[in-house]
C-alpha positions in Angstrom: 19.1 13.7 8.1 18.3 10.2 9.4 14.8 10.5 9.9 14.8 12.0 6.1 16.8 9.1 4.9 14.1 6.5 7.1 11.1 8.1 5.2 13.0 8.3 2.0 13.3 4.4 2.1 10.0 4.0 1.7 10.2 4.2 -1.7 12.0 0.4 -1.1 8.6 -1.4 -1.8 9.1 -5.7 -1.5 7.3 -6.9 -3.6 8.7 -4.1 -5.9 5.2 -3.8 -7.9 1.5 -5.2 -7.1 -0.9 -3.8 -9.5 -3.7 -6.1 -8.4 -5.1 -8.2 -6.0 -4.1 -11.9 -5.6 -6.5 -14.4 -4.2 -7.6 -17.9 -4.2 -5.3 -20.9 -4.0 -3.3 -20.3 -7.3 0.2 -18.5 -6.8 0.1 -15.2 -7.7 1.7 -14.0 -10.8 3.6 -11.1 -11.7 2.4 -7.8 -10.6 -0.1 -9.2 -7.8 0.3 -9.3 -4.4 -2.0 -10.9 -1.4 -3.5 -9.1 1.1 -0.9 -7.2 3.3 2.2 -8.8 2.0 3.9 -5.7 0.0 6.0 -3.6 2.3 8.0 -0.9 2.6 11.1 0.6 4.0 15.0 -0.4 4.7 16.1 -1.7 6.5 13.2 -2.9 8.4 10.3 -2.4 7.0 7.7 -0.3 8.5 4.6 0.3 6.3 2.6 -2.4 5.2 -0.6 -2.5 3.2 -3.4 -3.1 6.0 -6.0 -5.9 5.0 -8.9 -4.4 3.6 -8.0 -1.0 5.1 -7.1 0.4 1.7 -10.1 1.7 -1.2 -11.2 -1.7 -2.5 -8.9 -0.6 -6.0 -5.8 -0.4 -3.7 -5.9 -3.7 -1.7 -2.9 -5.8 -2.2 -0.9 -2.5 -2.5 0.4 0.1 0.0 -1.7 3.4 -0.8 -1.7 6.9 1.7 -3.9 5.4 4.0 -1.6 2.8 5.1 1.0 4.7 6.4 -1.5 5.6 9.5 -0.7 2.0 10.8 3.1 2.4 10.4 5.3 0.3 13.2 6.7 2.9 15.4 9.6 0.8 16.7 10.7 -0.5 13.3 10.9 3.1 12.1 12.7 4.1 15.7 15.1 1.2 14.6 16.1 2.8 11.0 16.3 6.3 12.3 19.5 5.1 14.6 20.3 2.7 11.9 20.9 5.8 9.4 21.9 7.8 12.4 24.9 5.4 12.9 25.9 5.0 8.7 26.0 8.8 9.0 28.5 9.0 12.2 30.4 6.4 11.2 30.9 8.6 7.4 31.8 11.6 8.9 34.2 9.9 11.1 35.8 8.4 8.0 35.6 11.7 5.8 37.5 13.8 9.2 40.2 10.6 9.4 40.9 10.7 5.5 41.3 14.2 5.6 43.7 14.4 8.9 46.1 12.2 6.3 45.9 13.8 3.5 46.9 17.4 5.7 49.4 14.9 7.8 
């Protein structure tokens, strides 16, 4: 369950949406993003767009092709950070229900 949980958070993108391509000196506006700064996955994240390693339409945005160069140990990381939030649930579901039968 906790690596499905890890590869479920990549749908946590920061920035949240880069349609195109910022560049130059101006700050980017809404919906743009600079080469390799959009992100994804939670806690750490571990996909990020690769400079100039997407399609040329797809730079400044993670695409399929970016998820080859994931971080290993930052997704290592969230699998026992999900793997601990699950133990430490079940613990608390079996203690709430050993009061409610006590």
């Amino acid at each position: 369950m906790a690596v499905g949980l890890t590869i479920a958070s990549l749908r946590y993108k920061q920035p949240a949406y880069c349609e195109t391509l910022c560049t130059g000196a101006q700050p980017c506006r809404t919906g743009q993003c600079k080469f390799g700064e959009q992100r994804a996955g939670f806690p750490l994240a571990f996909v990020q767009d690769v400079e100039a390693g997407s399609p040329t339409t797809g730079w400044g945005k993670l695409g399929l092709e970016d998820y080859a160069y994931a971080n290993l140990g930052a997704f290592t990381l969230n699998v026992a950070f999900y793997s601990l939030t699950l133990w430490l649930f079940q613990r608390l579901i079996r203690r709430v229900f050993s009061v409610i039968r006590a």
